[in-house]
C-alpha positions in Angstrom: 0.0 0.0 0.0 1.2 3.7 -1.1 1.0 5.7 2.2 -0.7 9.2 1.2 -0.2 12.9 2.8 -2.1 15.2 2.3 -0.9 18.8 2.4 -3.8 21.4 2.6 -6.9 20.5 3.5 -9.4 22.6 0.5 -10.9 21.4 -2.3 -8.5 20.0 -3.7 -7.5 18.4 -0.5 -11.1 16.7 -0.2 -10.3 15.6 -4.2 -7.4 13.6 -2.9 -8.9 12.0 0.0 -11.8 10.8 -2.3 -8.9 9.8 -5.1 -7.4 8.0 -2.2 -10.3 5.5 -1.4 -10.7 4.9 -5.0 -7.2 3.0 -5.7 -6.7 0.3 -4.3 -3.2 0.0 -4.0 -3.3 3.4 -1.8 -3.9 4.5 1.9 -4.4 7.8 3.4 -1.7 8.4 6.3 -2.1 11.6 7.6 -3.6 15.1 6.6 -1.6 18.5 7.4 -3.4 21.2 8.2 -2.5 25.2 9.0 -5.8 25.6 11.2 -6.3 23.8 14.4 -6.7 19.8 13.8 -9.2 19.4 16.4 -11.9 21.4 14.1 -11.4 19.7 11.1 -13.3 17.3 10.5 -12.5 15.1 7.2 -14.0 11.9 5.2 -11.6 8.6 6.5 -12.2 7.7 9.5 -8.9 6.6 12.1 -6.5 8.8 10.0 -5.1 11.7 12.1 -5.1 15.1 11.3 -2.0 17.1 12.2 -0.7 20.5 12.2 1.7 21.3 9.6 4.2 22.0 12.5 4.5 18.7 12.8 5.1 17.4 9.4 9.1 16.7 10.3 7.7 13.7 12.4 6.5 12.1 9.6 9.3 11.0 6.9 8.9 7.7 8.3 5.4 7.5 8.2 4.4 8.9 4.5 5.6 7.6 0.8 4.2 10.5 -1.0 2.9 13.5 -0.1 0.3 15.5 -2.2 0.6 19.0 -1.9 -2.8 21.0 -2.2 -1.8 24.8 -1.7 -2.5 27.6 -3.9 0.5 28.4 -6.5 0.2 31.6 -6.2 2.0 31.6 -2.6 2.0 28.6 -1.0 3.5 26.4 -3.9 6.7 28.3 -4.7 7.6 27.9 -0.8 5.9 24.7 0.2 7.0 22.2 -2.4 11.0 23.0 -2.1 10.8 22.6 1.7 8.6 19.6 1.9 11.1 17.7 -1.3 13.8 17.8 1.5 11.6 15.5 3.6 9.3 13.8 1.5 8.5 12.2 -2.4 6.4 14.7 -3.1 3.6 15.8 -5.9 2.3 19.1 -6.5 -0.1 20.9 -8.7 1.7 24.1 -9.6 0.1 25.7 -12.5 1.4 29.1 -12.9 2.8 28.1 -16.4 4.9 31.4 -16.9 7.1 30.0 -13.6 7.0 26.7 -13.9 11.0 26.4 -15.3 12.1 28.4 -12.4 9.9 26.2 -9.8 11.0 23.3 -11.4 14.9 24.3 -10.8 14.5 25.0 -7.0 12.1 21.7 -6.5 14.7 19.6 -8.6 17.9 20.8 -6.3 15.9 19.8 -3.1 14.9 16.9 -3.8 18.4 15.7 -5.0 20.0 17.2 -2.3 18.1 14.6 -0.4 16.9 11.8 -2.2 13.7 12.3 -2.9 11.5 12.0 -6.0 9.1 14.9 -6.5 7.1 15.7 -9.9 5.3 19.2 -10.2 2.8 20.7 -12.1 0.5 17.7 -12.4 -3.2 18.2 -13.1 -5.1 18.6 -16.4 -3.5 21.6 -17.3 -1.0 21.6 -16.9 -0.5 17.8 -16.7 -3.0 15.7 -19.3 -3.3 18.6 -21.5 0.7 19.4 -21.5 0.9 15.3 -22.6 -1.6 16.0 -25.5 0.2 18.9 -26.8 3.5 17.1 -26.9 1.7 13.9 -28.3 0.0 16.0 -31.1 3.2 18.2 -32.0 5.3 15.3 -32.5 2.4 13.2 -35.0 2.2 16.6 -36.8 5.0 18.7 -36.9 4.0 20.8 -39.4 1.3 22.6 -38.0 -0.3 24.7 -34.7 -1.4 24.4 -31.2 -4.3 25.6 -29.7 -5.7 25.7 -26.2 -9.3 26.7 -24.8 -9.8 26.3 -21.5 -13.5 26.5 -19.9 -16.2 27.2 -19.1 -15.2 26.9 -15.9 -13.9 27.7 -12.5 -10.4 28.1 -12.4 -9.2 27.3 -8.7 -5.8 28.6 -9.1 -7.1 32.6 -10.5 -10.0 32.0 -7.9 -7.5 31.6 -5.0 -5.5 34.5 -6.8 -8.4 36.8 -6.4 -8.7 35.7 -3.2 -5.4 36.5 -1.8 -6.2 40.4 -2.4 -6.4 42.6 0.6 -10.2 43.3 1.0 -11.3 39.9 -0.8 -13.3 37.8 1.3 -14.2 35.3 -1.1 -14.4 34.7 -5.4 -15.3 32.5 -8.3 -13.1 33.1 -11.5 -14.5 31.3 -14.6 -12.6 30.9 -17.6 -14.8 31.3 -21.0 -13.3 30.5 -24.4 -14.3 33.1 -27.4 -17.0 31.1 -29.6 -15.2 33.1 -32.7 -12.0 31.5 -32.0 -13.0 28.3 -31.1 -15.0 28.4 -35.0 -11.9 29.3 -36.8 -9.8 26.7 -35.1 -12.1 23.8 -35.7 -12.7 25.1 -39.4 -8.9 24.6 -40.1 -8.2 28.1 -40.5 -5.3 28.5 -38.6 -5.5 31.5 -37.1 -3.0 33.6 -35.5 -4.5 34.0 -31.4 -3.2 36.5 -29.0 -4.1 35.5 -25.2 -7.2 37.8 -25.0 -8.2 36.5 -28.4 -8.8 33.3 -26.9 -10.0 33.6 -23.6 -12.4 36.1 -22.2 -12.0 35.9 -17.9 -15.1 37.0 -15.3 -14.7 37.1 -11.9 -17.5 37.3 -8.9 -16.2 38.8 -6.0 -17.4 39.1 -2.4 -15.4 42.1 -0.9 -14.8 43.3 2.5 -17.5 46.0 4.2 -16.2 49.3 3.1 -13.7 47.8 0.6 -12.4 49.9 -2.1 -14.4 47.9 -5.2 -12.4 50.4 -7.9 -8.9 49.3 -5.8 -10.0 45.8 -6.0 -11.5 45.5 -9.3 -7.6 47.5 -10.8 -5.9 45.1 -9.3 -7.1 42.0 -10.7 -7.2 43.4 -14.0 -3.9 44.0 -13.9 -2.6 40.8 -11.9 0.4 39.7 -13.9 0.6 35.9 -15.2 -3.3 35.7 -14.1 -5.1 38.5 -15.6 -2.8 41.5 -17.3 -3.0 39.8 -20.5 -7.3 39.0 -20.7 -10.2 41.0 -21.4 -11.7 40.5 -17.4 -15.2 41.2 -16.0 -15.7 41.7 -12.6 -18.4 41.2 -10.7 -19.1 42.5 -7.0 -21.9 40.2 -5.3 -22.9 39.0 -1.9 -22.0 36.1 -0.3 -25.7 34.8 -0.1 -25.5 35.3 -4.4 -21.6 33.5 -4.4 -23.1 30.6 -2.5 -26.3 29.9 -4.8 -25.0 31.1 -8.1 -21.3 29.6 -8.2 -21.2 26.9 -5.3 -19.7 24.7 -8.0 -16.3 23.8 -9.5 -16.8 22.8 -13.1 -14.6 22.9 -16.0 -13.1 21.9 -19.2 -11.4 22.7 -22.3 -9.9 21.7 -25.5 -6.5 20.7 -27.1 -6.5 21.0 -30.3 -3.5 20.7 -33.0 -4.4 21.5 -37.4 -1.3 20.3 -39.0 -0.6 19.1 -42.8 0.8 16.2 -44.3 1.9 15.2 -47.5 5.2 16.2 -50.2 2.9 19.3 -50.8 0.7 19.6 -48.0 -2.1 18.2 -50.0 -3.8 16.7 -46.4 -4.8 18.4 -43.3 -5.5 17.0 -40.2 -7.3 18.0 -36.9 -6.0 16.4 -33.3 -8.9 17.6 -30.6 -8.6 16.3 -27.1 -11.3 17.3 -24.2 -12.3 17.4 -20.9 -15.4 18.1 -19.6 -15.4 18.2 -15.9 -18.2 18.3 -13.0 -15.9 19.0 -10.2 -12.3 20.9 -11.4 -10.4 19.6 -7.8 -11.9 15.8 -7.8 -10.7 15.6 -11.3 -7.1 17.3 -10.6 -6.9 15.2 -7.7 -7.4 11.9 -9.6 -4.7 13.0 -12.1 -2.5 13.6 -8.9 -3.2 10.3 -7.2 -2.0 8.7 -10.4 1.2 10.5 -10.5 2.0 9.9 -6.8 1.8 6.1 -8.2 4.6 7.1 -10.8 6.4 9.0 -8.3 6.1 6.0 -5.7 7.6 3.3 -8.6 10.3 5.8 -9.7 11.5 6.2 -5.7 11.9 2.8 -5.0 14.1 2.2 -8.7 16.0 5.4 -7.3 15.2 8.1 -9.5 15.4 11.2 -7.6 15.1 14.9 -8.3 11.8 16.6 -9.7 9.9 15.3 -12.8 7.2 16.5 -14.6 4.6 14.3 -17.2 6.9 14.6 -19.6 9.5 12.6 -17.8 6.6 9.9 -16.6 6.5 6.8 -18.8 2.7 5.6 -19.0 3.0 2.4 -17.3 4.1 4.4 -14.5 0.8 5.5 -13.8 -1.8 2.4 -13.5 -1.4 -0.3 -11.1 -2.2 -2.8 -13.3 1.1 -5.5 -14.2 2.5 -4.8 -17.4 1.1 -8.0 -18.6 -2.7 -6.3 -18.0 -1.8 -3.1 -19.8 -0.6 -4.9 -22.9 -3.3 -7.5 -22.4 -6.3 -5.2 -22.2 -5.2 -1.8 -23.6 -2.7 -2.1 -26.1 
């Protein structure tokens, strides 16, 4: 049995613990928490909860531990610490950083012989794979990626993190018009606000400067600077009946030609509909802890990311059952 930590007790969090108890081959060990443990209450019952003080005591007791902080602050701290201690995979999705993360993660985790893998998820993570699957079939020809509708947990928490904020929904909403020329093989040339349009309901502080608020989201580098964004100032009563949810989606696609004279052209679409964003990140995630888990015990240490992960590595089915049933 793979023994599972859980770092960060949120949505994402919960996604684990239900990933958990849905392979077999895995346990929950312990869940880490920054508020007090006696008041959180979680899903398996017998498995402690612990205050992330007290994670040192626990390299003995964990094989992998999933880290389910925000990327915006938590990550870039969290995940080089925790790769001294422990095999480790994280969800970092602030693609504009993720070389840099990747370099501080990978020194850790040599420095002490651990395996860690960042950035997994659906994107990035299964959508990263199908880009790199789809460039290397066609190599003449373009990527494209739509993401939504949906809730985006890592701009949501963004949003959050903003003095005055007390709590926000950020969905992401591809442009019908680009989405049309894509699928029609027209290959068109998309800036980042062609693609994606970005709306945002906010629940702000009593006596919270909206216009101060509403500036600095629009003009959030690496989350917002770059989109046409909407917000939305709402009560918490609205937030809670209108966008209690975490749904999302997107598409991959790749319009590439074949052929002496490019006679042929050829459309590559991969998508994702999704009822709950963190359950479906956090299966992703418990499947990479497997990979991370297998690669540990071969000793292959440093950070990894998808790229790196053969797909054997992920099921826990015998090699024999893959080629057997799947092939």
């Amino acid at each position: 049995m793979i023994r599972i930590g859980i770092f960060g007790y949120g949505n994402l969090g919960r996604g684990i613990e239900a990933a958990v108890h849905k392979n077999s081959d895995m346990t929950l060990a312990a869940v880490f928490t920054r508020r007090e443990p006696s008041a959180l209450k979680i899903n398996t019952d017998g498995v402690p909860v612990v205050h992330v003080s007290e994670v040192e005591k626990w390299t003995d007791k964990i094989d992998v531990m999933v880290l389910c902080g925000g990327s915006a602050t938590d990550l870039p701290e969290q995940t080089p610490a925790l790769a001294k201690l422990f095999n480790l995979v994280d969800s970092f999705d602030t693609h504009a950083k993720i070389p840099e993360h990747f370099e501080k993660v990978d020194s850790a985790a040599k420095e002490n012989g651990k395996t860690a893998l960042i950035s997994a998820g659906w994107d990035p993570g299964m959508f990263s794979l199908n880009r790199l699957y789809a460039a290397c079939v066609l190599p003449d020809g373009k990527d494209y990626t739509f993401w939504g509708k949906g809730v985006s947990q890592g701009h949501s928490d963004a949003v959050r993190r903003i003095d005055g904020v007390v709590d926000a929904r950020q969905y992401t909403i591809p442009k019908a018009e680009a989405l049309e020329k894509v699928r029609n093989g027209e290959n068109p040339d998309l800036s980042t606000r062609d693609k994606h349009l970005r709306e945002c309901f906010v629940v702000a502080e009593e006596g919270a400067d909206l216009k101060k608020i509403e500036n600095e989201i629009k003009t959030m580098p690496n989350y917002f600077a770059d989109y046409d964004t909407i917000v939305h100032f709402i009560t918490m009563d609205e937030l809670k009946r209108e966008h209690s949810g975490i749904p999302h989606g997107g598409f991959v696609i790749r319009s590439g030609k074949t052929g002496f004279n490019n006679e042929h052209s050829h459309l590559i679409e991969y998508s994702l509909k999704l009822d709950s964003n963190p359950e479906f990140t956090a299966s992703v995630i418990a499947a990479y802890a497997r990979a991370v888990y297998k690669l540990y015990k071969e000793g292959a240490v440093g950070c990894k990311t998808v790229f790196d992960i053969a797909p054997a590595y992920l099921s826990g089915l015998s090699g024999e059952e893959i080629r057997k049933n799947l092939l």
